[in-house]
Residue, then its C-alpha position, 0 to 999 in steps of 0.5 A: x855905153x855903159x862899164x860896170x867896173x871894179x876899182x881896188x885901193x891898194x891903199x889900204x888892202x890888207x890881203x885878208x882873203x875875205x872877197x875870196x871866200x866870199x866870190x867862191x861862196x856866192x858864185x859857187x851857190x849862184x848860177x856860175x857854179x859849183x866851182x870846183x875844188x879837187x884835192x883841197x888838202x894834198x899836196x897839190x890842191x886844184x881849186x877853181x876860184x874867180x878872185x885871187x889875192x897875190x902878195x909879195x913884197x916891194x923895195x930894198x931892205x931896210x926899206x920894204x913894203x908888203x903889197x896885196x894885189x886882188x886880181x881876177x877879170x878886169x872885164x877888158x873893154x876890148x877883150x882879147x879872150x872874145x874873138x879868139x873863142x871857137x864857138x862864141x861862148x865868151x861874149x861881153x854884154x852891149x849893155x853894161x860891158x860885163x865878160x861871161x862865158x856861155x857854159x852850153x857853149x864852151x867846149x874847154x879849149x882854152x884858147x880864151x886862157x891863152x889870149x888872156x894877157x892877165x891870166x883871169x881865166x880858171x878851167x874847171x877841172x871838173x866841168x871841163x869848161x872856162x869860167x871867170x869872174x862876172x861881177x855877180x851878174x846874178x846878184x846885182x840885177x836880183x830884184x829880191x836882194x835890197x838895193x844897197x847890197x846889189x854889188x859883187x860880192x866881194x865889194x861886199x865883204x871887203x872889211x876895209x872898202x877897198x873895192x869899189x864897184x860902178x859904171x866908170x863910163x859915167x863921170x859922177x860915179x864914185x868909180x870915176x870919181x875916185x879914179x880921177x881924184x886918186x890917179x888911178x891906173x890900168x894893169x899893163x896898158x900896153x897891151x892896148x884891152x882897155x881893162x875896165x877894172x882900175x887899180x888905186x896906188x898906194x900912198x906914203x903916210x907920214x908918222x910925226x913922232x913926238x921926242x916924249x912919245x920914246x921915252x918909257x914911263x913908269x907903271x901908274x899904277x905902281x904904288x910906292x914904286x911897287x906893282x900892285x898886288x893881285x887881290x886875295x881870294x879863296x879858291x873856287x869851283x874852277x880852281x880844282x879839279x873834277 
């Protein structure tokens, strides 16, 4: 069977928001949505957003290290949110293990929301419906998009490709491969839903330093010691006023 599937490298993460906006931009233009946002600039702004970016730090001064952790739907293999829904309309597909929800069907109760041990589920204030991440269903399939940009859309816009998105089920995909390779992991695995999405652990680099490379070195460009000097001009249209 296949799983399509996320896999986020920590590694190399830098928290710049862009499968953020990116996710609301295409899935609030898609079939998902219009995501709601109410309020976006009061005090408490209530917005409904597939993918979100914690940062936090990590260690003890000195010795800390600032984390970025993108979390949305990890697309549970077995999925607490499915058999909790009154009316079926969280469902995930036999064919390539992708979660959605059926807004004909959802009916806002929540209770997907709260047998969610990763908190991946918004409630759209204004729709009164659940919504989620679904890996951009409506663009990976879409014909009419060339072949190398059918992935979700945050993979997409990812400036340092720390997203990574395949079939983990297949044993030669870069998933996989990276998974295996990199030793990556699942989010909270004791709660026995089998996440699809998997996590790459960040990795220590070690910086050689050279003695030379501290010391401080003169201008080159001084000239007899002196810096050199801004050549002489005369005033131009841009140095006076209008």
């Amino acid at each position: 069977m296949t799983q399509l599937a996320l896999v986020i490298d920590l590694n190399v993460c830098v928290g710049c928001h862009a499968c953020v906006t990116s996710c609301k931009q295409w899935n609030t233009s898609g079939t998902a949505g219009a995501l709601a946002d109410l309020n976006p600039y009061a005090s408490e702004p209530n917005g409904t957003f597939f993918n979100r970016v914690q940062t936090f730090e990590v260690g003890e001064f000195p010795n800390t290290q600032t984390v970025h952790f993108p979390k949305s739907c990890l697309h549970c293999e077995d999925p607490p949110c499915v058999p909790v829904c009154p009316t079926g309309a969280s469902y995930k597909r036999e064919s390539d293990g992708i979660v959605l929800v059926d807004y004909d069907k959802c009916i806002g109760c929540k209770y997907c929301s709260w047998a969610c041990p990763y908190g991946a589920r918004e409630f759209d204030e204004e729709r009164k419906v659940m919504t989620k991440c679904t890996l951009c269903v409506d663009r990976i399939y879409d014909q009419a998009i060339p072949e190398p940009q059918r992935k979700p859309s945050c993979v997409i816009a990812c400036p340092s490709n720390a997203r990574l998105f395949g079939d983990i089920h297949d044993p030669a995909s870069e998933v996989s491969v990276a998974i295996q390779e990199r030793a990556g992991y699942q989010l909270m695995p004791e709660w026995g839903t089998n996440p699809a999405n998997h996590y790459l652990p960040r990795r220590k680099t070690e910086m050689k330093i050279y003695s030379e490379d501290l010391e401080r070195v003169d201008n080159p460009l001084k000239i007899d010691g002196q810096q050199p000097e801004h050549a002489h001009r005369t005033p131009g249209r841009e140095d006076h006023s209008t």
